[in-house]
Every structure is written in C-alpha cells, then in structure tokens.
C-alpha positions in Angstrom: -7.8 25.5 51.0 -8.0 22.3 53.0 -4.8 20.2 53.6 -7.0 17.5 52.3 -8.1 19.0 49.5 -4.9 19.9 48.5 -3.7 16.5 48.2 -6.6 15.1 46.4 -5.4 18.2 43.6 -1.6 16.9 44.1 -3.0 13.3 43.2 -5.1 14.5 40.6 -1.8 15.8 38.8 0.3 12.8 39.4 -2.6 10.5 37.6 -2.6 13.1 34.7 1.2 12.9 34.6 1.1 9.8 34.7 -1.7 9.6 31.7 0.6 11.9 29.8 3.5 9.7 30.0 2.0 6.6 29.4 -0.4 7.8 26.2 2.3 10.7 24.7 3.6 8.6 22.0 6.9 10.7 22.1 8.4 9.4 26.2 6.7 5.8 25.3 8.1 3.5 22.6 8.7 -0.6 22.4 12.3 0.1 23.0 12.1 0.8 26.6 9.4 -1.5 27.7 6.1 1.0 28.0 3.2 1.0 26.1 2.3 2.8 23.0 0.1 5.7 22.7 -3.5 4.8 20.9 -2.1 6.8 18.0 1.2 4.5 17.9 -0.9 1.5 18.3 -2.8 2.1 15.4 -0.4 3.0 12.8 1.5 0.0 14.3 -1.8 -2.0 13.4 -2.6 -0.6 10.0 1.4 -0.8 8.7 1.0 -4.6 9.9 -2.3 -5.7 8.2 -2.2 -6.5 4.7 -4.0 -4.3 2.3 -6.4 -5.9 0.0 -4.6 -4.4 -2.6 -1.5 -5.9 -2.0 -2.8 -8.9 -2.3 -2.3 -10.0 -5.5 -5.6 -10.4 -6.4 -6.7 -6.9 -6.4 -5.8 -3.8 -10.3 -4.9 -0.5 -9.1 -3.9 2.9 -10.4 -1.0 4.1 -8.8 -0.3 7.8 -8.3 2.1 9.8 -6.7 1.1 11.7 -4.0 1.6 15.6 -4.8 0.6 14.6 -8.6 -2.5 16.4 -9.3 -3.3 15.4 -12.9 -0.9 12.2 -13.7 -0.8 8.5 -12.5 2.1 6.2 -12.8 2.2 4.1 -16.7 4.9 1.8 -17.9 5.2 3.1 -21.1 5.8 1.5 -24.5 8.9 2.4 -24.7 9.6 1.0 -21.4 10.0 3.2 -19.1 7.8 3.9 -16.1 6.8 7.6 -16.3 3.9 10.3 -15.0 1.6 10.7 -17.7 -2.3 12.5 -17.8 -3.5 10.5 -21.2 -4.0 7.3 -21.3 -0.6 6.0 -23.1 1.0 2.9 -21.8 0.3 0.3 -19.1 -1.2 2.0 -16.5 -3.4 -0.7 -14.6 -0.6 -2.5 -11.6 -0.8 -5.8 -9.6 1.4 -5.9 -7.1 2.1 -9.6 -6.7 3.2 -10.5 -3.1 6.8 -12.4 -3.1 7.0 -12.7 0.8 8.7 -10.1 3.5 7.2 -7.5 1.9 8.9 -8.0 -1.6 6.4 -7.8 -4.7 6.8 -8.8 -8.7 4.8 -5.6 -9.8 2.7 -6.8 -12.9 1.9 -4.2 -15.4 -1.2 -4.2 -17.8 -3.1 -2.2 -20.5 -6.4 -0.7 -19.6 -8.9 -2.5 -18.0 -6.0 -5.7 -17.3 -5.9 -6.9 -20.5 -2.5 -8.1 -22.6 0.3 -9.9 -21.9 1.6 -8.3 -18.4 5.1 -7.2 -18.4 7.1 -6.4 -14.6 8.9 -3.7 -13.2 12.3 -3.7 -13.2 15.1 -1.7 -12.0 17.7 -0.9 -14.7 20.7 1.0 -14.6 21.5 2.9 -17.7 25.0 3.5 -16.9 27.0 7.0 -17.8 26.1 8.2 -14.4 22.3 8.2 -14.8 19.8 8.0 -12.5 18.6 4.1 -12.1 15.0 4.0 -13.1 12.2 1.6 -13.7 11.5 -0.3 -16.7 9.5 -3.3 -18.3 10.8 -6.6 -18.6 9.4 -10.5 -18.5 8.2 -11.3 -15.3 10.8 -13.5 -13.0 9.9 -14.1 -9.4 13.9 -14.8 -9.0 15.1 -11.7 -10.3 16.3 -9.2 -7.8 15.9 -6.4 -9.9 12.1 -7.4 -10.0 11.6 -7.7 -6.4 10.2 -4.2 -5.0 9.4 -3.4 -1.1 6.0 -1.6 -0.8 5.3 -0.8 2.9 2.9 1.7 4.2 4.5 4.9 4.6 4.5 6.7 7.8 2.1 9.0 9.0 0.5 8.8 5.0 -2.6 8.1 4.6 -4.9 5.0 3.1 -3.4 3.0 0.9 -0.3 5.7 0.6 3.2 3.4 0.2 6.9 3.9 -0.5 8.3 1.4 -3.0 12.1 0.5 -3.3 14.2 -2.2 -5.2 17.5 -2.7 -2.9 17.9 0.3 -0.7 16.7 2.4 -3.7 13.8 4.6 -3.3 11.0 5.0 -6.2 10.8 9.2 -6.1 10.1 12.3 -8.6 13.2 13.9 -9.7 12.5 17.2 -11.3 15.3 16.8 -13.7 15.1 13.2 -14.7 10.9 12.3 -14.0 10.6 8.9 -11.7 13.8 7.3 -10.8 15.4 5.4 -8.0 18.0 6.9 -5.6 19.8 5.2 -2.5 19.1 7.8 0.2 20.9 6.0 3.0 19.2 7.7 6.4 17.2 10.2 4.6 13.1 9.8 4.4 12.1 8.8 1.4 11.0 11.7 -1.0 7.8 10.2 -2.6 5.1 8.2 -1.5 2.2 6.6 -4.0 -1.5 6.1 -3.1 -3.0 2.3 -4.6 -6.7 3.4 -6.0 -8.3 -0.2 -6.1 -10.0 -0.5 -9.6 -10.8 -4.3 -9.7 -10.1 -8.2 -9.7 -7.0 -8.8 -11.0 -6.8 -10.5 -14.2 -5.4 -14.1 -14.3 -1.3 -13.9 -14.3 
C-alpha cells in the first residue's frame, strides 16, 4: 500500500470518528457545549412542541400504556380507576394552566354534563394518595397536574404528576400517586384525541 494511500484511509477514520462523536447522542449533550445527535434533536423538538391535545381545546381517552382492555374513568364514586365498560367519566380535557401544569376536566361520554377536575387526595391511615373528583379551581394545588411527554414513549405517550407525585398502576391499590424521588416514573398514559372539547 501506498504511503499516500494510507493516509487518505487514516483521514478517512478520523472524519468517521469524528461523525461518531458528534452524532452518538451518548459523548454529545447541551451540557458540555456539542451538538445533539439527530435522534436527541428530535425528541428535544417533539417534548417542546405543544400537542394539540393539550391544548385545551381538544376530548381525549386516556389509557395507560400496558393496559390492554381498560382506559382511565373518574368514577361516580370519585375515584379515578381502570375500567373496560363504560361506567363513569371517561372523556378528559386537559386544560393548560402554564409551565406545564393542567386543571384536568372530566366529562361523561361524548363531553356532556357538568365537568368535575382531578384532584389529588390523601386518604390518610397510611394509604396510598390517589386521584379523585372535585369542583374545578384553577388555584388549587391539588388540581394542578404536570403532563410532559415521556421519554423515549411514543405519540401522544405522557407521565402525569401533582407535586413530585407520580400518577402509576399499583397492583395492590389500582391507580395512585407515589413520590419516587430519583426513580423513573412507573407509568406513562397515551392521549387518543376523540374531539372538540365541549365549552368549560
């Protein structure tokens, strides 16, 4: 081989080093100054853009992803549960409040009666904190859940959280709330888009 020839192939390499570090995703971050990898970029893009559905102006199913048979309801009896009938509220506007905080608005089939909000509630004696209904207030804390997209999930796929707690599937206690400090998040919940919201 040619001396010249074999530093073309030594160049060739350095470029394709090179390419690796600047487009692995795992040496490149926005910590240390280099670019993103096109993967990076676009998660970074899609997690930034609103969603139609979180709009406010948009009904959607909720289910938990892993649920094969069962969407999210707010149930008469107030609590918000997995269920495969059609009790309860199950049709969800998720009413944007600013830094990623929403009132989420619960409705009967189809958006119709008097919509009552998600709220976390505490029911003391060491349980589990868990969702329930209550009369909507844009002020109340308890009423103010975080939906962001959740990593590496798919369309539409979210976490949801009220104050550090995280919405998840407990097979003990159904859907509850549960500080997890550093942990991931256990659950996430795909948004199916079913309509124009009905008027608040």
């Amino acid at each position: 081989m040619s001396v010249r020839r074999w530093l073309a192939g030594v160049g060739l390499v350095a470029v394709a080093g090179a390419g690796i570090g600047l487009y692995g995703g795992a040496s490149a971050s926005a910590d240390d100054g280099a670019p993103a990898g096109p993967g990076a970029v676009a998660e970074q893009a899609r997690r930034a853009s609103p969603d139609p559905v979180l709009s406010g102006t948009r009904r959607v199913t909720i289910v938990r992803v892993g649920a094969f048979e069962s969407g999210l309801s707010l149930l008469d009896g107030g609590r918000l549960a997995e269920v495969d009938d059609d009790r309860g509220r199950q049709v969800f506007v998720p009413t944007p409040l600013g830094g990623q905080q929403f009132l989420v608005r619960s409705y009967y089939g189809g958006g119709t009666g008097q919509p009552l909000c998600w709220r976390a509630h505490n029911p003391g004696n060491a349980q589990p904190l868990v969702v329930r209904g209550a009369t909507c207030r844009a002020d109340d804390p308890a009423q103010r859940f975080v939906i962001t997209a959740a990593v590496g999930g798919g369309p539409r796929e979210f976490v949801i959280s009220n104050r550090s707690a995280y919405l998840r599937d407990s097979a003990r206690s159904g859907l509850i709330l549960e500080e997890l400090g550093d942990a991931d998040p256990f659950s996430s919940f795909r948004f199916n888009d079913t309509g124009p919201a009905p008027r608040p």
